[in-house]
C-alpha positions as CSV (number, residue, x, y, z in Angstrom):
1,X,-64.6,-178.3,61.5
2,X,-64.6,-180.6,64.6
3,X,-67.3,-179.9,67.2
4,X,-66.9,-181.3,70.7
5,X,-69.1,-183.6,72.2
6,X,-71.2,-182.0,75.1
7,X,-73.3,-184.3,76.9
8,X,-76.8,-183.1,78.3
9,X,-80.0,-184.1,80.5
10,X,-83.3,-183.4,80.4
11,X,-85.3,-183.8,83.4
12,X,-88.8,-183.5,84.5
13,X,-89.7,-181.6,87.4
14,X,-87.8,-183.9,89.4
15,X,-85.6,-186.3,90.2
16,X,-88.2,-189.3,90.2
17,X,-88.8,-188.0,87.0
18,X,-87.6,-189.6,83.9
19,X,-84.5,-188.3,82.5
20,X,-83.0,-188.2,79.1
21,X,-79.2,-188.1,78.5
22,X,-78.4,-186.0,75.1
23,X,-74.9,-185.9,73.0
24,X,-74.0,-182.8,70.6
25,X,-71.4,-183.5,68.4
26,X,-72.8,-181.3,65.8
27,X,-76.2,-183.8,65.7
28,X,-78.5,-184.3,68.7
29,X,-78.6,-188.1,70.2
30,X,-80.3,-189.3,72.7
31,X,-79.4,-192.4,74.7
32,X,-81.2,-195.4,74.1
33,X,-81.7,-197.7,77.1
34,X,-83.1,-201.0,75.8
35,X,-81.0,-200.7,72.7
36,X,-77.7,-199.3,74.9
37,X,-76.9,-196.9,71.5
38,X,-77.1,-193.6,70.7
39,X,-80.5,-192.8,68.2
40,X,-80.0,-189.4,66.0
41,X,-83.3,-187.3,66.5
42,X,-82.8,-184.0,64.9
43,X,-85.9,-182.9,66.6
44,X,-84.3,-182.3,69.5
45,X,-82.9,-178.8,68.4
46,X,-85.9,-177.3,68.8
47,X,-85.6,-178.0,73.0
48,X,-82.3,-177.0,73.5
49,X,-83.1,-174.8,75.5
50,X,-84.1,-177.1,78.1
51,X,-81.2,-179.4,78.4
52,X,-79.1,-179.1,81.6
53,X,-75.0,-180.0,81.1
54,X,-73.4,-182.5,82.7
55,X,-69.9,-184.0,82.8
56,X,-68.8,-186.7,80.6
57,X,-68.3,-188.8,84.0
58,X,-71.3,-188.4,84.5
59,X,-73.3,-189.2,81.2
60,X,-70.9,-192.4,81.8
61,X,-72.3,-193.4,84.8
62,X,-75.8,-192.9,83.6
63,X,-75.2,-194.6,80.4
64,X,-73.4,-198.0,82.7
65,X,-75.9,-197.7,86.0
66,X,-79.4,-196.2,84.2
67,X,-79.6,-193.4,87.1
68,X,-79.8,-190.3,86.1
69,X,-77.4,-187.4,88.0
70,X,-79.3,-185.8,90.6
71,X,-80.8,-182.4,90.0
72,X,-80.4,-179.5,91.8
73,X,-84.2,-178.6,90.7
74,X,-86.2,-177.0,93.6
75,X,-89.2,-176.8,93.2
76,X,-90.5,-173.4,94.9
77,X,-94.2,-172.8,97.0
78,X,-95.1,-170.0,95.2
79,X,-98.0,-169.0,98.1
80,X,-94.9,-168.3,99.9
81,X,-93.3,-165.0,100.2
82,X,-89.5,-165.2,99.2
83,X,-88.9,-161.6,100.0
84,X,-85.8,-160.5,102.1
85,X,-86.5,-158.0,104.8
């Protein structure tokens, strides 16, 4: 059985944070910058839960440019009220 490759990112809080581009093809991989390969870690399973999707165009560009997609993180004031009269 053949999995397809996904490509994900995991961010900080934002987009000056570092990111992390991620392949699934049945192992996890992250994307090495200074050695431009892919490294296995198996440990990333256990924060999969984190990891935002992206295109392959995108992982692409990353991969050929070193800058991350932007995110469309917000980060909220939480001493504000939200509510919707």
């Amino acid at each position: 059985m053949k999995t397809e490759t996904q490509y994900l990112i995991l961010q900080g809080h934002s987009n000056t944070d570092s990111s992390l581009l991620i392949k699934f093809d049945g192992q996890y991989s992250y994307w090495g910058s200074k050695s431009h390969t892919w490294i296995s870690d198996p440990s990333l399973k256990q924060i999969d839960n984190k990891f935002k999707p992206i295109s392959e165009g995108e992982a692409k560009k990353y991969i050929k440019t070193g800058v991350p997609p932007t995110s469309d993180y917000r980060r909220l004031n939480y001493k504000l009220d939200y509510t919707i009269i």
